[in-house]
PDB file of N, H, CA, C and O in Angstrom:
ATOM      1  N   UNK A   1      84.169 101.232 281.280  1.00  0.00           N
ATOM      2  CA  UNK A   1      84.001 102.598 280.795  1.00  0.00           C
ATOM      3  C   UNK A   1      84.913 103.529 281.578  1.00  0.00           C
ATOM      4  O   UNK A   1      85.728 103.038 282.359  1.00  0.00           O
ATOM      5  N   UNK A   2      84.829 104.781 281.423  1.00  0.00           N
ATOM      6  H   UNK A   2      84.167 105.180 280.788  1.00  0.00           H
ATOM      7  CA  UNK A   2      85.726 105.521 281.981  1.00  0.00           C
ATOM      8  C   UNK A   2      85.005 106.099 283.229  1.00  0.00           C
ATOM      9  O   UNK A   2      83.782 106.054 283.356  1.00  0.00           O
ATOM     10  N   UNK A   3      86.084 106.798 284.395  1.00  0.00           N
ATOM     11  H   UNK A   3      87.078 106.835 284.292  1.00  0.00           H
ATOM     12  CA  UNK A   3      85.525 107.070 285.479  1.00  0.00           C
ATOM     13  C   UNK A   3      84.779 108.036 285.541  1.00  0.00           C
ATOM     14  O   UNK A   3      84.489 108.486 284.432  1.00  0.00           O
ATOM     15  N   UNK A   4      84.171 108.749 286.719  1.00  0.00           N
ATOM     16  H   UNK A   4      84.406 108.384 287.620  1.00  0.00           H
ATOM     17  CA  UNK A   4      83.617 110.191 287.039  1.00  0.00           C
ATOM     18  C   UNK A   4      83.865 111.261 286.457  1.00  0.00           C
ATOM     19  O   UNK A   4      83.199 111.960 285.694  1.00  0.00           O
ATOM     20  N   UNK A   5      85.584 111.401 287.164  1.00  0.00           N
ATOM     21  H   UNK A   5      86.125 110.833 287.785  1.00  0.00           H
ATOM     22  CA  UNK A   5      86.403 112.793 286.613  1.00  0.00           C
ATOM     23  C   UNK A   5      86.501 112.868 285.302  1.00  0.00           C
ATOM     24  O   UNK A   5      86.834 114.012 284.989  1.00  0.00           O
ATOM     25  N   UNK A   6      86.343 112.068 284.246  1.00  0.00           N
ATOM     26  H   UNK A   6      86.073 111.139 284.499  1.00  0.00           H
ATOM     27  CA  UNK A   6      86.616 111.850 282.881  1.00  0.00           C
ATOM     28  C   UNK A   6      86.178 113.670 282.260  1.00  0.00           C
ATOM     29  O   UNK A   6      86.679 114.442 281.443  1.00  0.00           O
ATOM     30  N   UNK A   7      85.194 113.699 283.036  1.00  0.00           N
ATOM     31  H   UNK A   7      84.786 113.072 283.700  1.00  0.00           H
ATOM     32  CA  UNK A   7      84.613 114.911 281.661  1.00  0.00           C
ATOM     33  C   UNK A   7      85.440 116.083 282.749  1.00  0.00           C
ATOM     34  O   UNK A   7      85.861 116.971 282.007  1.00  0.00           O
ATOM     35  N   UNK A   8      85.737 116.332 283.894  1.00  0.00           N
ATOM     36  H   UNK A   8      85.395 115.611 284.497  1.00  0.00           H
ATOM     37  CA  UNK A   8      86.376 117.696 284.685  1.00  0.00           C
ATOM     38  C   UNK A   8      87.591 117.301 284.084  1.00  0.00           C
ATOM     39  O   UNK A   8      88.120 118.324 283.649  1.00  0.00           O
ATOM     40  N   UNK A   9      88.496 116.015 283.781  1.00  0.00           N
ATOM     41  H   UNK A   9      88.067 115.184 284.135  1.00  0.00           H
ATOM     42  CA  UNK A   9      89.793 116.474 282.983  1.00  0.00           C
ATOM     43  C   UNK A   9      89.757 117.277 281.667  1.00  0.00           C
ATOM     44  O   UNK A   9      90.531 118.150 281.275  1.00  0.00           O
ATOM     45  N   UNK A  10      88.590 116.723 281.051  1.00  0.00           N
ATOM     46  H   UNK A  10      87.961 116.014 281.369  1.00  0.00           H
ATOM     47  CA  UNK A  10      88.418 117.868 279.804  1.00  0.00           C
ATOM     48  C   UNK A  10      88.517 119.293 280.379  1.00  0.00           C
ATOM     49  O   UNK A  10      89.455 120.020 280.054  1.00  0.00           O
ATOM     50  N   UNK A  11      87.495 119.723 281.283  1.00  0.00           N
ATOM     51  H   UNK A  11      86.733 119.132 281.547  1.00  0.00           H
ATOM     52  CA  UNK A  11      87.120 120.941 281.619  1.00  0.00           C
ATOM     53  C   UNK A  11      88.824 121.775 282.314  1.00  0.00           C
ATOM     54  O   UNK A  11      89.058 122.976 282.183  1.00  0.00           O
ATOM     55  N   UNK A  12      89.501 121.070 282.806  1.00  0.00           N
ATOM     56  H   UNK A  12      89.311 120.094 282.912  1.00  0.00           H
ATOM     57  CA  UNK A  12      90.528 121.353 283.424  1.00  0.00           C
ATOM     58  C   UNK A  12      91.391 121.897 282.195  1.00  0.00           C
ATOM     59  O   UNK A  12      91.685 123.084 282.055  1.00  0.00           O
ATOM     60  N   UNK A  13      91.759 120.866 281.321  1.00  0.00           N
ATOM     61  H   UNK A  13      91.521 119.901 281.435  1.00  0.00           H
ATOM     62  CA  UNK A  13      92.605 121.173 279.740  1.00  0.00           C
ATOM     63  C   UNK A  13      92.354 122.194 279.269  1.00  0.00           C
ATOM     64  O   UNK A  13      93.225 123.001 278.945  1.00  0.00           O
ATOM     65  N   UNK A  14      90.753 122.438 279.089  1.00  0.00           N
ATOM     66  H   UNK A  14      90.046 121.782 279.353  1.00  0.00           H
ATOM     67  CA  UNK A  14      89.943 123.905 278.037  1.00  0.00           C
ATOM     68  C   UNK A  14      90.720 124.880 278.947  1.00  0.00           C
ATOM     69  O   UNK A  14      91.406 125.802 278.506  1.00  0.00           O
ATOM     70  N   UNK A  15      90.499 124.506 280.672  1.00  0.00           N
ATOM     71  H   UNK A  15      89.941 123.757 281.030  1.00  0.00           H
ATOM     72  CA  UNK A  15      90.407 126.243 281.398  1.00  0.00           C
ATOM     73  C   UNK A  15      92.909 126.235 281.073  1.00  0.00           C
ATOM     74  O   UNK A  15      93.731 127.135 280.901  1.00  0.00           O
ATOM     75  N   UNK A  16      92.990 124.902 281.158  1.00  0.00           N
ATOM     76  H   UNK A  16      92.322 124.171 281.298  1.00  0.00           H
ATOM     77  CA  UNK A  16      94.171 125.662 280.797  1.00  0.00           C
ATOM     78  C   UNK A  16      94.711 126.581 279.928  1.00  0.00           C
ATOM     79  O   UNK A  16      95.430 127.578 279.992  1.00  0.00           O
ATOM     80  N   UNK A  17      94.017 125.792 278.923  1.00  0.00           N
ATOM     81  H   UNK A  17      93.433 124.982 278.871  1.00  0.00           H
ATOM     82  CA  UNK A  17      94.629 126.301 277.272  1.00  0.00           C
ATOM     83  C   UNK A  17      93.516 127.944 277.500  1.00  0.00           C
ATOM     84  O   UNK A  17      94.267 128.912 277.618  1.00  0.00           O
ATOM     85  N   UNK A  18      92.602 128.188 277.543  1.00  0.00           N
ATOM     86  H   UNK A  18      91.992 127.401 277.447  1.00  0.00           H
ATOM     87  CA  UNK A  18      92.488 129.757 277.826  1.00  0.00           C
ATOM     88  C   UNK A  18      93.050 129.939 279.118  1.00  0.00           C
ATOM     89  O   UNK A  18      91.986 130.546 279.237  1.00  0.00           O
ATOM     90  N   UNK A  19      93.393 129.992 279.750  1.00  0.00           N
ATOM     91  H   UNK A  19      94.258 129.499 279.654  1.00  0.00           H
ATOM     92  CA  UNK A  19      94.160 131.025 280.874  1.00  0.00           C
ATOM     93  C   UNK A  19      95.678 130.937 280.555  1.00  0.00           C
ATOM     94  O   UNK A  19      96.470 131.483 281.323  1.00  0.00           O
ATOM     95  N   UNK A  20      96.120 130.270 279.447  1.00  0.00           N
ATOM     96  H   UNK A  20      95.477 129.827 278.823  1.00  0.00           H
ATOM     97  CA  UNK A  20      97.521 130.429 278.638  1.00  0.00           C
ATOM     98  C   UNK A  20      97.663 131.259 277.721  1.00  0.00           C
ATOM     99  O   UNK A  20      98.721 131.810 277.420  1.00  0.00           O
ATOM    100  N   UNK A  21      96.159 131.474 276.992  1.00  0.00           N
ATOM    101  H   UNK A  21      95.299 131.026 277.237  1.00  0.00           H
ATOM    102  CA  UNK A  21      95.898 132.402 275.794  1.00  0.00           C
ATOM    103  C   UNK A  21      96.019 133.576 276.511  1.00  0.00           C
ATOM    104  O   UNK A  21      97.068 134.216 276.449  1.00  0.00           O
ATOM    105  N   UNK A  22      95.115 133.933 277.162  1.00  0.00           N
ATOM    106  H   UNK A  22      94.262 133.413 277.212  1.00  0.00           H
ATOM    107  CA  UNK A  22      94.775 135.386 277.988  1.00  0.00           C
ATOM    108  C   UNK A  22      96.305 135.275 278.617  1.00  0.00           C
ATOM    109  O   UNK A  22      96.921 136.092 277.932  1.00  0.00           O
ATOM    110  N   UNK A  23      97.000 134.848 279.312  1.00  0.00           N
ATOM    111  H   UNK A  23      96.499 134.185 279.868  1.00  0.00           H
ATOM    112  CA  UNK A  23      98.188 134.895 279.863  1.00  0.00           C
ATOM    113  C   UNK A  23      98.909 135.545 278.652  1.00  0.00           C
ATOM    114  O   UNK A  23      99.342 136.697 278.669  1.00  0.00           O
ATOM    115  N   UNK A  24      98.975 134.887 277.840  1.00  0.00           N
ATOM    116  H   UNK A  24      98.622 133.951 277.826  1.00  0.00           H
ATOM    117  CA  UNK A  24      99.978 135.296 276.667  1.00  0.00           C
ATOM    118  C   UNK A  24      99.479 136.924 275.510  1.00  0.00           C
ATOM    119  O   UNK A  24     100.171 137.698 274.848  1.00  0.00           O
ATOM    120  N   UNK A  25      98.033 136.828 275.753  1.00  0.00           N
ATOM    121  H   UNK A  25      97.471 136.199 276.291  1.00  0.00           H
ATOM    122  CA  UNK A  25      97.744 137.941 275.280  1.00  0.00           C
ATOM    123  C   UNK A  25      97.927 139.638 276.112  1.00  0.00           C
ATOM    124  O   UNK A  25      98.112 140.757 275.635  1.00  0.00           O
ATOM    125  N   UNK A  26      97.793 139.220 277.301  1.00  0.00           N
ATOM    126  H   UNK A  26      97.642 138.311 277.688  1.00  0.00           H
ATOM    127  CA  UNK A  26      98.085 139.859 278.224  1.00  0.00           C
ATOM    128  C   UNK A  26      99.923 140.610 278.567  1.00  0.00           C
ATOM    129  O   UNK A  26     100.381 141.695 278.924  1.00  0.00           O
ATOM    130  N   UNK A  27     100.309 139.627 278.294  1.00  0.00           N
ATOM    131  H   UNK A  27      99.936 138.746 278.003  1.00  0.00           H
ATOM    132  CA  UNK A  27     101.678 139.524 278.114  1.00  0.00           C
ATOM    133  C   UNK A  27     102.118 140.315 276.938  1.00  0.00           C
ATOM    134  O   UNK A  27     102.855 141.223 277.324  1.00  0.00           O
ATOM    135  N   UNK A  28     101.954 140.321 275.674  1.00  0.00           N
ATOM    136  H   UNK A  28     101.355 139.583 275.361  1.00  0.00           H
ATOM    137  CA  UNK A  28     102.256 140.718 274.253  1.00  0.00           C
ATOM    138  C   UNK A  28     101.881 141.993 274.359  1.00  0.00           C
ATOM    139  O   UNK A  28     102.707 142.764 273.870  1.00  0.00           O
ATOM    140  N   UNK A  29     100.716 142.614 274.928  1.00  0.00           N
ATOM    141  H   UNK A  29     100.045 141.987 275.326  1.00  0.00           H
ATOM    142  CA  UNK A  29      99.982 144.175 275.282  1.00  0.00           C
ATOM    143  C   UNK A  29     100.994 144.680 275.893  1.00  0.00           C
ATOM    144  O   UNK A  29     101.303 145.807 275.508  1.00  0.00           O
ATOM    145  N   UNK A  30     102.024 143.935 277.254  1.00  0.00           N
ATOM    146  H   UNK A  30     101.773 143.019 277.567  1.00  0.00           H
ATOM    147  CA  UNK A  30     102.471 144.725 278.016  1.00  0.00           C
ATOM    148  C   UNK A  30     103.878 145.090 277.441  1.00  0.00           C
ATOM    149  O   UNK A  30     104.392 146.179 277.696  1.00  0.00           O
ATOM    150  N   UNK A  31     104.399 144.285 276.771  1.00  0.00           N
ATOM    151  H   UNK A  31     103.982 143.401 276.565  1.00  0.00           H
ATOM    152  CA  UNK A  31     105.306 144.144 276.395  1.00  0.00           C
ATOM    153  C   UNK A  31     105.523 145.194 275.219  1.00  0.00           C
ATOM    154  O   UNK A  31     106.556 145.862 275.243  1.00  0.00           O
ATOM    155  N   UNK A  32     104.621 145.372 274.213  1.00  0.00           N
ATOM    156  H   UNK A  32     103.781 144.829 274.194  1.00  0.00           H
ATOM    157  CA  UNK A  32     104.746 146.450 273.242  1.00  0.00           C
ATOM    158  C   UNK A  32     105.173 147.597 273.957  1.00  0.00           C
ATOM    159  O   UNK A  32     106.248 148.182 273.828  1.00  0.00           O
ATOM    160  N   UNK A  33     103.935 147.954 274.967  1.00  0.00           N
ATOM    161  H   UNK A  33     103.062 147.479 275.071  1.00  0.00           H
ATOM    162  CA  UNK A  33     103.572 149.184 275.989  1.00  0.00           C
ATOM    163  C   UNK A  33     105.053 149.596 276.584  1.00  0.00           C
ATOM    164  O   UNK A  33     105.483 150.747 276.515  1.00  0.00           O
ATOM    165  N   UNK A  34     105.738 148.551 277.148  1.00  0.00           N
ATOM    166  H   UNK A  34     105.388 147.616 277.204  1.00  0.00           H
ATOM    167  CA  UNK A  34     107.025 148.896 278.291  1.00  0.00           C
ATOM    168  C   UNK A  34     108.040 148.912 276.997  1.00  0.00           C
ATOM    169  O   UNK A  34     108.815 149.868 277.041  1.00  0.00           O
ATOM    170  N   UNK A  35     108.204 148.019 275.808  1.00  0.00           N
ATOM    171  H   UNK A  35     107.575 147.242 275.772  1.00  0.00           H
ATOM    172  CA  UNK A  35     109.655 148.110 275.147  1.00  0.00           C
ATOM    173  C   UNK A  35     109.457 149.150 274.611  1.00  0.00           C
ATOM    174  O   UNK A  35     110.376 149.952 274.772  1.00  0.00           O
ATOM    175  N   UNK A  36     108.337 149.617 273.817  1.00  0.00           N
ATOM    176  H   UNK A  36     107.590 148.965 273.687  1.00  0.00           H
ATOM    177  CA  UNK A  36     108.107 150.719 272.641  1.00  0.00           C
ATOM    178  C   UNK A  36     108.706 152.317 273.330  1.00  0.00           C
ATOM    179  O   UNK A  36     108.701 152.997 272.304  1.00  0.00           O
ATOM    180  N   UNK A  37     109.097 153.059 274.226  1.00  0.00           N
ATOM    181  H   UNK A  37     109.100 152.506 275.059  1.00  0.00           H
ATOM    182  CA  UNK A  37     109.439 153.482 274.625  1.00  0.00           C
ATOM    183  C   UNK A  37     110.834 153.492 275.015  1.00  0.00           C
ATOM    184  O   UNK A  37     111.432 154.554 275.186  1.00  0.00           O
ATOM    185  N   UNK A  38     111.223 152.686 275.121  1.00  0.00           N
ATOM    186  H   UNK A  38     110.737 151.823 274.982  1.00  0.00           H
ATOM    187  CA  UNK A  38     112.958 152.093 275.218  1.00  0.00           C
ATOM    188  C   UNK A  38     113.384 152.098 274.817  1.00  0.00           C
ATOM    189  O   UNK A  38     114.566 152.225 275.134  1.00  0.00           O
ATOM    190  N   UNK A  39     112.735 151.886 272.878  1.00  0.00           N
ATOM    191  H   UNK A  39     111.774 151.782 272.621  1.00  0.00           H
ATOM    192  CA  UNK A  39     113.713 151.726 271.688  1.00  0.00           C
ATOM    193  C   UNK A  39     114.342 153.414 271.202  1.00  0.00           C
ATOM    194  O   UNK A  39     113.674 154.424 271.423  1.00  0.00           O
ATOM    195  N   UNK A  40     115.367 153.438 270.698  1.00  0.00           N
ATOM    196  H   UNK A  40     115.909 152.617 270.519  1.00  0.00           H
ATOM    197  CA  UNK A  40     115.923 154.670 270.496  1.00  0.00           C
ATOM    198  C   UNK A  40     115.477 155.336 269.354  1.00  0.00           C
ATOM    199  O   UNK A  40     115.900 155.075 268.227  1.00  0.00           O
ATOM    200  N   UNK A  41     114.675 156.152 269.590  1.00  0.00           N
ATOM    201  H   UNK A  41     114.332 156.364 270.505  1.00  0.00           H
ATOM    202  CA  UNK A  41     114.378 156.580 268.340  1.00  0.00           C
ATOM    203  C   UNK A  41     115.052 156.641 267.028  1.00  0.00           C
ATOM    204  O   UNK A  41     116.270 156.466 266.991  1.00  0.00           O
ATOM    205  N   UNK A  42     114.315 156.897 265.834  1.00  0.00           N
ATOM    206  H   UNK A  42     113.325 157.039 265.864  1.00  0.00           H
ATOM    207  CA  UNK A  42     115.299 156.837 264.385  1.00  0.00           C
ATOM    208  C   UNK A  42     115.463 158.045 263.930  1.00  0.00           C
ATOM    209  O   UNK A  42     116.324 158.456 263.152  1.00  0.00           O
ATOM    210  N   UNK A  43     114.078 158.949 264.755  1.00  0.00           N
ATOM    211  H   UNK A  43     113.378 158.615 265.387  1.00  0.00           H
ATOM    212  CA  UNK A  43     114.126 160.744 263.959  1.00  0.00           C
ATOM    213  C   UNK A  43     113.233 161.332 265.379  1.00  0.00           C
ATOM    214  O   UNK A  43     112.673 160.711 266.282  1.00  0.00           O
ATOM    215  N   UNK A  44     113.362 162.567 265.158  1.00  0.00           N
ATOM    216  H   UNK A  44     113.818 163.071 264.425  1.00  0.00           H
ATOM    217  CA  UNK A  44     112.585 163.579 266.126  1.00  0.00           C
ATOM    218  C   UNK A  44     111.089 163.082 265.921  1.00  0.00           C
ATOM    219  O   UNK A  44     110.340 163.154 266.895  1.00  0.00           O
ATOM    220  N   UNK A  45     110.668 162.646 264.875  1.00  0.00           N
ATOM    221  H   UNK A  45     111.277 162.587 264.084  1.00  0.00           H
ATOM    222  CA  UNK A  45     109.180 162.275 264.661  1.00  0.00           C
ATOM    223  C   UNK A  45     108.837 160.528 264.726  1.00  0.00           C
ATOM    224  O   UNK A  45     107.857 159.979 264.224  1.00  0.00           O
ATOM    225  N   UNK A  46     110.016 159.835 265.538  1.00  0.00           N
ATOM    226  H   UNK A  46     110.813 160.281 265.946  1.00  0.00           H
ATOM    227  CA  UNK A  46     109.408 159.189 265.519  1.00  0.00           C
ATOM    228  C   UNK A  46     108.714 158.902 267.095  1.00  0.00           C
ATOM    229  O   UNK A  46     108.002 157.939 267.381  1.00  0.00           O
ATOM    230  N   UNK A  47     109.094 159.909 267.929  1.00  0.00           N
ATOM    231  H   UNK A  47     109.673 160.691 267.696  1.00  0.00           H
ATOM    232  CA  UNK A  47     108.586 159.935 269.330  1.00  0.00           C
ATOM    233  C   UNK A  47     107.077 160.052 268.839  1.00  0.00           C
ATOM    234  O   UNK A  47     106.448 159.071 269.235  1.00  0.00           O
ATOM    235  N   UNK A  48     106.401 160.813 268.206  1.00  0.00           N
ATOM    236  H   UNK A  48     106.912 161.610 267.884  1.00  0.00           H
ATOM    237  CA  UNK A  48     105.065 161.190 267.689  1.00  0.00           C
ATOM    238  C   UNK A  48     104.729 160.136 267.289  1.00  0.00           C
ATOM    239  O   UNK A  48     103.677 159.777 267.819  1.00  0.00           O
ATOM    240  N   UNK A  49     105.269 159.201 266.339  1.00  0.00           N
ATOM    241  H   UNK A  49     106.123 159.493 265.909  1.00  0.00           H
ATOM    242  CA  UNK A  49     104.633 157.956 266.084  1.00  0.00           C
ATOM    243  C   UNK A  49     104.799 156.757 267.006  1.00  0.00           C
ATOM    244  O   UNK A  49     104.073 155.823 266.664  1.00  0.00           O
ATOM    245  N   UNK A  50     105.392 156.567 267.854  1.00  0.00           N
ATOM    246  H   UNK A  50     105.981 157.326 268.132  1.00  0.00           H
ATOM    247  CA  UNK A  50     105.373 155.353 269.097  1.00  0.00           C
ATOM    248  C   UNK A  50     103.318 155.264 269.384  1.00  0.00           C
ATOM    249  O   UNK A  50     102.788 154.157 269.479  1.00  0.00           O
ATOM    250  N   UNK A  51     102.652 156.291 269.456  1.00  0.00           N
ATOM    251  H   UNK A  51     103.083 157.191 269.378  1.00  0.00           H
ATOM    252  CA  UNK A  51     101.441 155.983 269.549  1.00  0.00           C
ATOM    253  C   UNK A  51     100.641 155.382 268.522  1.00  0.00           C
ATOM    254  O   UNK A  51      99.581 154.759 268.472  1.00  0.00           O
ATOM    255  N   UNK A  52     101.409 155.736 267.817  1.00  0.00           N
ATOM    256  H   UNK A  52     102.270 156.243 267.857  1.00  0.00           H
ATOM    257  CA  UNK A  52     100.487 155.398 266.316  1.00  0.00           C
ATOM    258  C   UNK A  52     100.808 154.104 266.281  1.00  0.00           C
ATOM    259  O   UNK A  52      99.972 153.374 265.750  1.00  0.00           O
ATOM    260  N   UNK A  53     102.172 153.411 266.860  1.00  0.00           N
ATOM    261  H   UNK A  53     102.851 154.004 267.291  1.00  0.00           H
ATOM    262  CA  UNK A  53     102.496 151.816 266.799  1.00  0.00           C
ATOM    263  C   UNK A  53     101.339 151.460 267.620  1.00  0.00           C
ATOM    264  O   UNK A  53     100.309 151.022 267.106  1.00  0.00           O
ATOM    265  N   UNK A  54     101.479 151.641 268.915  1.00  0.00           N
ATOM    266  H   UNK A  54     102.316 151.997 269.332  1.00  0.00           H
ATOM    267  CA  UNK A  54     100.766 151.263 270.010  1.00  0.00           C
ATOM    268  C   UNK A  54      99.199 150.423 269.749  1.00  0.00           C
ATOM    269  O   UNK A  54      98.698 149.337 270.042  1.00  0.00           O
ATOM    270  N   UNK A  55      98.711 152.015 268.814  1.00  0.00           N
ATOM    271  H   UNK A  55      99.118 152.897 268.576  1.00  0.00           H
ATOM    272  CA  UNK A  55      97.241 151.630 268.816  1.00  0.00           C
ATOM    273  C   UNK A  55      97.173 150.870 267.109  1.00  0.00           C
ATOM    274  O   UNK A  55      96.110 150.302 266.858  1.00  0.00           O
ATOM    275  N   UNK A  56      97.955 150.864 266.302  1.00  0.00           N
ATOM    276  H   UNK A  56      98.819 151.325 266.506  1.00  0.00           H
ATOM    277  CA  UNK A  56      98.106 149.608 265.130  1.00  0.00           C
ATOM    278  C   UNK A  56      98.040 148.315 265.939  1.00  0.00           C
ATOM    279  O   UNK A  56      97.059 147.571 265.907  1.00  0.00           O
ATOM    280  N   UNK A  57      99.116 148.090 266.653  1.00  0.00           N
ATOM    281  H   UNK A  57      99.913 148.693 266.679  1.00  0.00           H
ATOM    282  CA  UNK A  57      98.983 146.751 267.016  1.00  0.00           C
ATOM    283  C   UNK A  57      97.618 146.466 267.497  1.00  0.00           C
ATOM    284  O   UNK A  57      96.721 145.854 266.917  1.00  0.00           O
ATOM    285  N   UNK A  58      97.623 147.158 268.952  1.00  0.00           N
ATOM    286  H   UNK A  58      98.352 147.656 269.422  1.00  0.00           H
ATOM    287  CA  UNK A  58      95.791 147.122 269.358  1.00  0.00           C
ATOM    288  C   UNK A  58      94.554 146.467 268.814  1.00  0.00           C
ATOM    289  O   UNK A  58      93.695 145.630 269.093  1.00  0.00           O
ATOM    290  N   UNK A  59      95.098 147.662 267.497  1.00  0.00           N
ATOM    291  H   UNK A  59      95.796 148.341 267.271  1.00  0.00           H
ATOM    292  CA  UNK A  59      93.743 147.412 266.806  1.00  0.00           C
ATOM    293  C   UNK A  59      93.523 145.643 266.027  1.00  0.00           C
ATOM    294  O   UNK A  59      92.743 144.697 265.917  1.00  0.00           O
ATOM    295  N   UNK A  60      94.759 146.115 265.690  1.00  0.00           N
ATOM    296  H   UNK A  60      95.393 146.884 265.780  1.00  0.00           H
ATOM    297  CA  UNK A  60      95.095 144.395 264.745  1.00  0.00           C
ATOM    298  C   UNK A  60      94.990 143.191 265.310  1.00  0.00           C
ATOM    299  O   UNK A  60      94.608 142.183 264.717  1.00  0.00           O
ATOM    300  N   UNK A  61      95.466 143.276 266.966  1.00  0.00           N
ATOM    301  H   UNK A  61      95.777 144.096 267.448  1.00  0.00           H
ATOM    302  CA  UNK A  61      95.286 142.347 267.654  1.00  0.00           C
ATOM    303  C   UNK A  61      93.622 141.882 268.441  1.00  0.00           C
ATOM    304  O   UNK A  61      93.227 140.808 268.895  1.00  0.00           O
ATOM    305  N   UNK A  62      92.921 143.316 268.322  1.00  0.00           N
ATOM    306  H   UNK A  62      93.242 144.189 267.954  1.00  0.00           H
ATOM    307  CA  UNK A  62      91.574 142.927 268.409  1.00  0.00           C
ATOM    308  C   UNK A  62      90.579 142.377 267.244  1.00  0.00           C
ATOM    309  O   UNK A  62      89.571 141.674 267.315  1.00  0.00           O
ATOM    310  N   UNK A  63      91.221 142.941 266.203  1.00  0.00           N
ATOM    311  H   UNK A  63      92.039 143.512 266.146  1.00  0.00           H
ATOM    312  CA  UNK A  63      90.404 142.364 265.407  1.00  0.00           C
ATOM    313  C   UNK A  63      90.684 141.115 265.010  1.00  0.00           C
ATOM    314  O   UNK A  63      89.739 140.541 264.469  1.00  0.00           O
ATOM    315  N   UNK A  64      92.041 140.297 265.141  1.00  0.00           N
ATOM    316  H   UNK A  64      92.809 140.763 265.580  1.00  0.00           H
ATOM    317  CA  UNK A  64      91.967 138.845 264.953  1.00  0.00           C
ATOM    318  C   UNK A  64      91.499 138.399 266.166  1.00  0.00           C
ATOM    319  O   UNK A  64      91.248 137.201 266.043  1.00  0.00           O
ATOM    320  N   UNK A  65      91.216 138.858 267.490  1.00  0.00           N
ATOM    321  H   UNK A  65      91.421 139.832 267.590  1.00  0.00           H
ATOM    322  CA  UNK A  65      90.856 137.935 268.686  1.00  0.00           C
ATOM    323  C   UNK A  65      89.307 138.109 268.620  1.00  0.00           C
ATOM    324  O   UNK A  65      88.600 137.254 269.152  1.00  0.00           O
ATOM    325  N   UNK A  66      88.568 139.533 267.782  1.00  0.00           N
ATOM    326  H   UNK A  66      89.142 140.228 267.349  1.00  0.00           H
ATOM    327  CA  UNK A  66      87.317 138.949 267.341  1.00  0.00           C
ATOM    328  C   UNK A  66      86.751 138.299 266.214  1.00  0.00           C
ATOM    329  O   UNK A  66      85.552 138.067 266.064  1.00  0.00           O
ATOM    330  N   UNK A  67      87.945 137.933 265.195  1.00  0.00           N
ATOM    331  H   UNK A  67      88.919 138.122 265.317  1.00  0.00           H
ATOM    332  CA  UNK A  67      87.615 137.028 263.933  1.00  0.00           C
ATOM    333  C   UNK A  67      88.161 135.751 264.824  1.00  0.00           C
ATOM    334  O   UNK A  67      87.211 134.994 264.626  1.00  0.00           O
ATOM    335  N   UNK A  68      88.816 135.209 265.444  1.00  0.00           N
ATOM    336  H   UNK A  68      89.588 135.824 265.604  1.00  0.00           H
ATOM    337  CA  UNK A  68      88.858 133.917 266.120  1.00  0.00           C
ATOM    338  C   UNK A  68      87.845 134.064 267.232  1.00  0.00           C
ATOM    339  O   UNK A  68      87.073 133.158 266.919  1.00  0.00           O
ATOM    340  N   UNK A  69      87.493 134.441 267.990  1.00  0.00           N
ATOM    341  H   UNK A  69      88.120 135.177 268.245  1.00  0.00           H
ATOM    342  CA  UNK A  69      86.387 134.483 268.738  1.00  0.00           C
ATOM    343  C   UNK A  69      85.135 133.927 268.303  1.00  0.00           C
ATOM    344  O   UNK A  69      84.425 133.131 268.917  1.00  0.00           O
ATOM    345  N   UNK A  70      84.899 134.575 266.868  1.00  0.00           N
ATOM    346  H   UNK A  70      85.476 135.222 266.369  1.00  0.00           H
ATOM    347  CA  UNK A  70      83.800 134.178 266.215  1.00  0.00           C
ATOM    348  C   UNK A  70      83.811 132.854 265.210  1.00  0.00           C
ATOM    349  O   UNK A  70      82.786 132.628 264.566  1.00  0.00           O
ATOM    350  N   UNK A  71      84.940 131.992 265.073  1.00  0.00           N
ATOM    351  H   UNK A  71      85.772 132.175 265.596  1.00  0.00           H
ATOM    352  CA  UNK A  71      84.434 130.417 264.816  1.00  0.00           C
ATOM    353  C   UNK A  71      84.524 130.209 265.870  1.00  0.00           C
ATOM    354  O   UNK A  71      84.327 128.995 265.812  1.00  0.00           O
ATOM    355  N   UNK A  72      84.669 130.402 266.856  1.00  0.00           N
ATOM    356  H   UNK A  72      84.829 131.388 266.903  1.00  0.00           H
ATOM    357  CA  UNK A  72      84.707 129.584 268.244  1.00  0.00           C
ATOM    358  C   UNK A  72      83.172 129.306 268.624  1.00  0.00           C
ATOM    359  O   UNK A  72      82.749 128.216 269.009  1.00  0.00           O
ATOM    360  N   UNK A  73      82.376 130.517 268.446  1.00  0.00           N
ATOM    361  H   UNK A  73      82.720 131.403 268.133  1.00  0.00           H
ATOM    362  CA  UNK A  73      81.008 130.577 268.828  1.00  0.00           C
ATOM    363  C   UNK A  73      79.950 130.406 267.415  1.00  0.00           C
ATOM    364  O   UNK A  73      78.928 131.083 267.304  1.00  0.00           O
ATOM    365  N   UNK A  74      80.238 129.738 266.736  1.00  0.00           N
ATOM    366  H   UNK A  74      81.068 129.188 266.826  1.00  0.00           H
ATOM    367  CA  UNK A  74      79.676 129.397 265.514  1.00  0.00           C
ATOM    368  C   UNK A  74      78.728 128.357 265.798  1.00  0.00           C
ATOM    369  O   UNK A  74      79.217 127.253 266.040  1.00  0.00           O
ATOM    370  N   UNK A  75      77.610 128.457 265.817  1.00  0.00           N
ATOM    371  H   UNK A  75      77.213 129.354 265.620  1.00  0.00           H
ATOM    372  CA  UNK A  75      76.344 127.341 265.942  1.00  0.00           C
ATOM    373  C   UNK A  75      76.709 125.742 265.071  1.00  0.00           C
ATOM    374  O   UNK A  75      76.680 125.712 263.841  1.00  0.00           O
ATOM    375  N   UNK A  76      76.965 124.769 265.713  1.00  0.00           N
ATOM    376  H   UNK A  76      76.988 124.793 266.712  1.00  0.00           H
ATOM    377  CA  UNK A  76      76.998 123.506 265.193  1.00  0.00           C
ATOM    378  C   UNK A  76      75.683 123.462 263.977  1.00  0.00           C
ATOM    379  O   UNK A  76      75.469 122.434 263.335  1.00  0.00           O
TER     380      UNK A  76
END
């Protein structure tokens, strides 16, 4: 049969693959935040809308990390 550690290599894999997700989600937030400001604007109004990007993405990106969140925690 297989050894001891058998089931902490699982546990090791899971904590990778989330602390890659959160790494990468973490990453994509900052990245909007620092480039969106850099880019040269197209009109006087679009300085006014850089926020309005900001919090679109936000929003969009929370609501798929709580529609995937939720098959994750779906009762067998």
């Amino acid at each position: 049969m297989g050894s001891a550690d058998e089931p902490y290599e699982m546990h090791r894999l899971a904590f990778g693959v989330i602390a890659m997700t959160v790494l990468l989600a973490i990453l994509d937030a900052t990245i909007v935040t620092i480039a969106l400001p850099a880019a040269p604007p197209t009109s006087a109004s679009a300085r006014h809308s850089q926020q309005w990007i900001v919090t679109a993405h936000t929003l969009t990106f929370g609501g798929f990390l709580l529609l995937g969140g939720g098959t994750w925690c779906r009762p067998s």
